[in-house]
C-alpha positions as CSV (number, residue, x, y, z in Angstrom):
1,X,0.0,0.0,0.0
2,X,0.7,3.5,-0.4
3,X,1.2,6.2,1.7
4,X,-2.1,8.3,1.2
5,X,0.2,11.8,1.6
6,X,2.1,10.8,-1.1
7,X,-0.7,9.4,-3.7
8,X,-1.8,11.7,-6.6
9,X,-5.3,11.1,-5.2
10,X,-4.3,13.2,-2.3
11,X,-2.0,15.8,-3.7
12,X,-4.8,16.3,-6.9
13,X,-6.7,18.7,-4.6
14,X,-10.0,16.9,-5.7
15,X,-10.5,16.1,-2.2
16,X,-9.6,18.7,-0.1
17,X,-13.2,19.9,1.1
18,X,-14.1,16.8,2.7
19,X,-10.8,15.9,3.7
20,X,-10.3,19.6,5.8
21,X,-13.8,18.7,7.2
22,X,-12.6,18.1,11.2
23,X,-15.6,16.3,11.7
24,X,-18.0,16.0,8.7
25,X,-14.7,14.6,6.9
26,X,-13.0,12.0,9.9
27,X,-15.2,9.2,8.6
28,X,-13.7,9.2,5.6
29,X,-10.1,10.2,6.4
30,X,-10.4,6.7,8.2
31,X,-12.2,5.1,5.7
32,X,-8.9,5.7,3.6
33,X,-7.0,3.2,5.5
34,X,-8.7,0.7,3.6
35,X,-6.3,1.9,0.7
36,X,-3.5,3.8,1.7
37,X,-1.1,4.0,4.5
38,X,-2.0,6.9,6.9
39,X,-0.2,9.0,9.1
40,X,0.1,8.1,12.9
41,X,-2.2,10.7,14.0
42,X,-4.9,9.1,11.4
43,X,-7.7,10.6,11.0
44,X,-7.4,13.9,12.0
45,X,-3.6,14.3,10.2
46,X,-2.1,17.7,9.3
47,X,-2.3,18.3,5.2
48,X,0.5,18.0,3.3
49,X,0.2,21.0,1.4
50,X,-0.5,23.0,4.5
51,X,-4.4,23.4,4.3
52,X,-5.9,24.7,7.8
53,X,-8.8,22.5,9.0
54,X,-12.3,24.3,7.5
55,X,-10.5,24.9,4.2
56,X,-13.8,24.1,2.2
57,X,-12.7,26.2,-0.7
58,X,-11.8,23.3,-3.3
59,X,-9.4,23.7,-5.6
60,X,-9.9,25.5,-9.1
61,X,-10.4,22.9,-11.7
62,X,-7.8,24.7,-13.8
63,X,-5.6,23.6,-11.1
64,X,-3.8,20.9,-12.5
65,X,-3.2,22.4,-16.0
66,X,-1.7,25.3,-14.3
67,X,0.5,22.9,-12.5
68,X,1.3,21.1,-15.8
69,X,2.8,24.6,-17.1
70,X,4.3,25.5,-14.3
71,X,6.0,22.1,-13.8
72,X,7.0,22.0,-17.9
73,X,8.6,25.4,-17.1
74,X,10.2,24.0,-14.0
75,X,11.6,21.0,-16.2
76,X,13.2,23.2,-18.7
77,X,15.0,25.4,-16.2
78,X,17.5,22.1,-15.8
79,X,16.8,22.1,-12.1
80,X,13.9,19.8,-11.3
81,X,14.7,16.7,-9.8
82,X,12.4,14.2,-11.1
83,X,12.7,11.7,-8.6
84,X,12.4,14.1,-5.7
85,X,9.6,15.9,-7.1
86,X,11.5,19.4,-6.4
87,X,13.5,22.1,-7.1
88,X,17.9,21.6,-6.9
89,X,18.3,25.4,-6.0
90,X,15.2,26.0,-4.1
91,X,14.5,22.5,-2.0
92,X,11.5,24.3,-0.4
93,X,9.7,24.2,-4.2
94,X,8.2,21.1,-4.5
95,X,5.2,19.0,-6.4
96,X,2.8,20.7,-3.7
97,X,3.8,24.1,-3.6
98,X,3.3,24.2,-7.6
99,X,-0.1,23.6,-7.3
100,X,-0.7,26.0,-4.5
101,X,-2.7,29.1,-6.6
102,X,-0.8,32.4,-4.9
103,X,2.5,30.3,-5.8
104,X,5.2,32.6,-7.0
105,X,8.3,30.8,-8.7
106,X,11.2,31.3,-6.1
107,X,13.7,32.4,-8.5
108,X,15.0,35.5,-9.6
109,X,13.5,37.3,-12.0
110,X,10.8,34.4,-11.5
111,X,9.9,32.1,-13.9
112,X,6.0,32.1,-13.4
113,X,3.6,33.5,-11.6
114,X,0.6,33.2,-9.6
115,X,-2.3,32.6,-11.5
């Protein structure tokens, strides 16, 4: 099994209003375990990409095809680690923070924007 922090299911964003449910959600946080591997702290864990409990908001559906372009750009630059999933210069730019929308690339002049 795989850790449920680490799936695509998890980091996609598609799930983020019922999973940053404290309550409504800890049913199915739990029910997860079925699937994945789940933190200790299961089922009220912290979110990977730093999501305070009773963020309902859910994530634009133009999310992942602005994290396709930002991540093509991030390829090109030379300094994407593939296997890591971030950034060689700036180790604090990872898979997540891409998809975050306010993201601002960390280098300088920076290579995209938020959207």
């Amino acid at each position: 099994m795989k850790p449920w922090l680490d799936s695509g299911a998890c980091r996609s964003g598609r799930h983020c209003q019922v999973c940053r449910d404290l309550d409504g959600g800890r049913r199915w946080r739990g029910s997860l375990s079925k699937v994945y591997i789940l933190p200790d702290d299961a089922p009220d864990f912290a979110c990977p990409c730093g999501r305070d409990w009773g963020s309902l908001a859910p994530v634009p559906h133009n999310g992942l095809s602005v994290f396709s372009k930002r991540l093509a750009i991030c390829d090109a630059c030379g300094q994407w680690d593939r296997k890591a999933n971030r950034c060689n210069l700036h180790p604090t730019c990872t898979r997540c923070y891409l998809r975050r929308p306010g993201a601002v690339c960390p280098d300088e002049p920076p290579k995209w924007l938020p959207t």
